[in-house]
Structures are given as C-alpha cells and as structure tokens.
C-alpha positions in Angstrom: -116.1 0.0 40.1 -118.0 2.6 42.2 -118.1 5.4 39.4 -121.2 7.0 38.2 -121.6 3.3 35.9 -124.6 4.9 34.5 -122.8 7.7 33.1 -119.7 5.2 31.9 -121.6 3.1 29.9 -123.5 5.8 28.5 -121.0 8.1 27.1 -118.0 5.2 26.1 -118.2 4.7 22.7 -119.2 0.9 21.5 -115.4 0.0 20.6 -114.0 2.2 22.9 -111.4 0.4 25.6 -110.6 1.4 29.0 -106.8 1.7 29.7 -107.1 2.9 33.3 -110.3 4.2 36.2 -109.2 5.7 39.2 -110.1 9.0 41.7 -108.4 10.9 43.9 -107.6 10.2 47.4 -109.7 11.7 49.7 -107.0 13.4 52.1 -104.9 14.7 49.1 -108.1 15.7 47.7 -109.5 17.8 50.9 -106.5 18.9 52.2 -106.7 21.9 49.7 -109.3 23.2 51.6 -106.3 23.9 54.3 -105.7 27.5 54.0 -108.8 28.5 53.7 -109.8 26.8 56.4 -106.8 28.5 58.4 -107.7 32.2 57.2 -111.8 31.1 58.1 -110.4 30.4 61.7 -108.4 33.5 61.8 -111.4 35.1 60.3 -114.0 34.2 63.5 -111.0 35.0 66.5 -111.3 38.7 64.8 -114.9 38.6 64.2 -115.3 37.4 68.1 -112.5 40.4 69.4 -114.6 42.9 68.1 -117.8 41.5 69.2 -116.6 41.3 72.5 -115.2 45.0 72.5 -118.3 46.2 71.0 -120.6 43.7 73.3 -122.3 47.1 75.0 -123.1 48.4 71.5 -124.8 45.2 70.5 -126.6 44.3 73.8 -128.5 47.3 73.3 -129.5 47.1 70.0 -130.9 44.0 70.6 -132.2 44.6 73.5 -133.6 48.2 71.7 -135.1 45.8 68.8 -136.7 43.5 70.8 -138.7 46.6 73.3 -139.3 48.3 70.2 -137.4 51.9 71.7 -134.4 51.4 69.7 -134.0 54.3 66.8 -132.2 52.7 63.6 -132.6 56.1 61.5 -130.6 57.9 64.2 -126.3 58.2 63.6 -125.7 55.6 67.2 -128.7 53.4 65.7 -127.2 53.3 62.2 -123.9 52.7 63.6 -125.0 49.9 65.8 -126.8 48.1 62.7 -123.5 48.6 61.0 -121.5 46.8 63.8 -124.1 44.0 63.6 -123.9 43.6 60.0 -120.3 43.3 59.7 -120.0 41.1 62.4 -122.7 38.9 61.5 -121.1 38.9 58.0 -117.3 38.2 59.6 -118.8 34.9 61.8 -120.7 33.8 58.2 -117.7 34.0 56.4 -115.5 32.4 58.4 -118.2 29.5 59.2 -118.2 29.2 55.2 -113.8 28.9 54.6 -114.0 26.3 57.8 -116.9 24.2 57.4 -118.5 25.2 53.9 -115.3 25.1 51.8 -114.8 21.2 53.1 -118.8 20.5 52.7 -118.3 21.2 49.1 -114.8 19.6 48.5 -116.4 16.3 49.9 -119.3 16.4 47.6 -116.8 17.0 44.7 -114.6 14.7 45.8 -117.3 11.4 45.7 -118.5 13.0 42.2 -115.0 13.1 41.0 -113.5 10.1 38.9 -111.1 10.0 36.5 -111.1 6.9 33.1 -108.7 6.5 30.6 -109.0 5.2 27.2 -107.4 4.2 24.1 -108.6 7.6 22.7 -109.4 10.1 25.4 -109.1 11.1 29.2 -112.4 11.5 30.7 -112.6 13.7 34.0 -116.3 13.5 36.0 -116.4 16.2 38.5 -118.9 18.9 39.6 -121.2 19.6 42.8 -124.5 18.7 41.7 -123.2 15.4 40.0 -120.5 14.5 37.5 -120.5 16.4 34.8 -118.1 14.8 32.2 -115.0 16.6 30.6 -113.1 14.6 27.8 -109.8 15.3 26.6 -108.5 13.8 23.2 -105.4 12.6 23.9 -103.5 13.6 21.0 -104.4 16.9 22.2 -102.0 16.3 25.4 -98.7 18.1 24.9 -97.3 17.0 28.6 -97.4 15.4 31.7 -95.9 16.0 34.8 -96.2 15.1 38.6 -97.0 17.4 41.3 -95.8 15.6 44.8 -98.9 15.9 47.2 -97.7 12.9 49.7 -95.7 9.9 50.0 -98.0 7.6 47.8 -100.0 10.3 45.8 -99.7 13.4 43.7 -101.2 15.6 40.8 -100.7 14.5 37.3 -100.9 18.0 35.7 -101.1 17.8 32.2 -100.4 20.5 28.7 -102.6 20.7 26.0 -101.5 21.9 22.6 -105.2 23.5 22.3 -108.3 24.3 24.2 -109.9 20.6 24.9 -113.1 19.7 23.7 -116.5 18.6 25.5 -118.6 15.6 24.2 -121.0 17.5 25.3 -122.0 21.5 25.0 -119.5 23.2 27.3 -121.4 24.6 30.3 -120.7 28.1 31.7 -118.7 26.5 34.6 -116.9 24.4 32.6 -112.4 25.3 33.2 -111.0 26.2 30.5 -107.5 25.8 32.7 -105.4 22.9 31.6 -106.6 19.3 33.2 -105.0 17.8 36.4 -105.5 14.5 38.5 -106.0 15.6 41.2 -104.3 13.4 44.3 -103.9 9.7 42.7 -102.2 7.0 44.0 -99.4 5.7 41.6 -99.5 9.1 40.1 -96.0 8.5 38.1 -97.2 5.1 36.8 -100.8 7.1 36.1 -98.3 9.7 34.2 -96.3 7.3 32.4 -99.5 5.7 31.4 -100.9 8.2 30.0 -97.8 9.7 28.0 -97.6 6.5 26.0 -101.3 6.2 25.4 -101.1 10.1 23.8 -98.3 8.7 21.9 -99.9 5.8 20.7 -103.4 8.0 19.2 -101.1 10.4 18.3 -99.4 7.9 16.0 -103.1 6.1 15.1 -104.1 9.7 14.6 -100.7 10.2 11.8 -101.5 6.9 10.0 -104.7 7.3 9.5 -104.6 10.7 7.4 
C-alpha cells in the first residue's frame, strides 16, 4: 500500500483494525477541474480578441516604455497601462483555470487516500501533504452514491454533528460533510461503511 505509511502507522491506534484503504481514481478525481478548465479557455479567446483589437494601443506603449518617451501620468498613457493590466490579468487567469487548477488537483489527488476502520473513517488530503481528517463513525448519519462513471462514484456521506480532528483543526480544514471522492466499487465502499457505523454505533450503545 502506497499511502503516506508513515502517517498510517503513526496515527492508527495500537488495537485499531483496518476494514478497508483505497483512493480515488485519478480521471474521476481530475475531471472536476473540467469547467474550469472550459471557462479558463473561454477566458484567453477573449483575452486574445481584445488584444488583438487593441494591438496599436499596446505596441506603442511598449515600444514608448522601452525608448523611454512614453508618458504614463497622461489620460492615453494611463489608459494604455490599463489595457495592459487587464489583459495581462485575463491571459493569467485563464492560464491558472486551464493549467493551474489541474497542477493542483494532481498534487491533491497523489496526497489523497482514504482508510477505514473498525472505529473511524480517516480521509488524508491537502496540497502540501496529507493532512489527516478522521470521522467517528457513529457520527455518520448516511451514505449515499454519487454516479461519476461506469466503475466509480462519490460516496457522500451525513453526519449527525460537526466531525472531529485527531488533531487541532487547521484554518483550512471543511467543515462541509465528508465525501469519497471517485472510488472504484463505490456501492460496495458504501455498503461497507454503513454496517461498520452500525456496528460502533451498537459497540458505542453497549458499552454505556
């Protein structure tokens, strides 16, 4: 098993037992990034329009930049730095929802990896490496699929109260319901999970 194995056997309790490890496929996982990607591309075809139709006002404030005769305090010269700046701003943008958006999803993706156990769902995820989330599971109200493709979905789950961290929460930390975001088997990762929450629900009733 490929996940962070230094973080696994660090945070698993000594007794604790591992009903299930998976992640999300990558396609399922990425292919969020879709719309954005389609408004970034939409985004640079306006961005290059304009530039085009305004290529005489930004030749020559380059060209008036680089000879040093080019007035930026004057109206044209503020409205020429203007042009520039929102277009240079537009191509940025749109560079970021095509390329950037994907960049990051990727590097989340291979720090993404979800474990169950006996007592608890624990969801690694983050850009700067996996930061673990851990839900009780006699917290877990419901579960439910979300189709994402022919072998994979979202198991998308309902808490009866905000979850708890085994570690301080960070600032970044959701406080949005968990999901499973694009797993393989993702009814049979559902169905595993509801009778797991039942079971520590149960262990949880006996025990008080």
């Amino acid at each position: 098993m490929d996940i962070a194995q230094h973080n696994l056997h660090r945070d698993l309790q000594p007794d604790e037992l591992v009903l299930w490890t998976g992640r999300p496929e990558r396609g399922a996982y990425l292919s969020r990034e879709c719309l954005p990607s389609c408004v970034g591309i939409a985004v640079l075809v306006q961005a290059m329009i304009w530039s085009a139709l305004l290529f005489n006002v930004i030749r020559e404030l380059v060209l008036g930049v680089l000879g040093g005769t080019y007035d930026v305090s004057s109206p044209a010269g503020t409205f020429g730095v203007g042009v520039v700046t929102v277009a240079l701003g537009a191509v940025l943008f749109g560079l970021y929802l095509v390329i950037g958006r994907y960049l990051l999803g990727y590097v989340r993706w291979r720090n993404t990896w979800y474990v169950l156990t006996e007592d608890r769902l624990m969801i690694y995820t983050g850009l700067l490496g996996p930061a673990l989330r851990s839900v009780p599971l006699p917290r877990i109200r419901s579960a439910r699929v979300r189709p994402g493709g022919p072998k994979v979905g979202d198991v998308v789950l309902r808490l009866y109260q905000p979850e708890t961290f085994s570690r301080p929460r960070r600032l970044w930390a959701s406080r949005l319901d968990p999901e499973l975001i694009g797993v393989e088997s993702a009814h049979e990762v559902r169905l595993l999970l509801s009778r797991a929450a039942r079971r520590s629900l149960a262990r949880l009733g006996a025990a008080k």
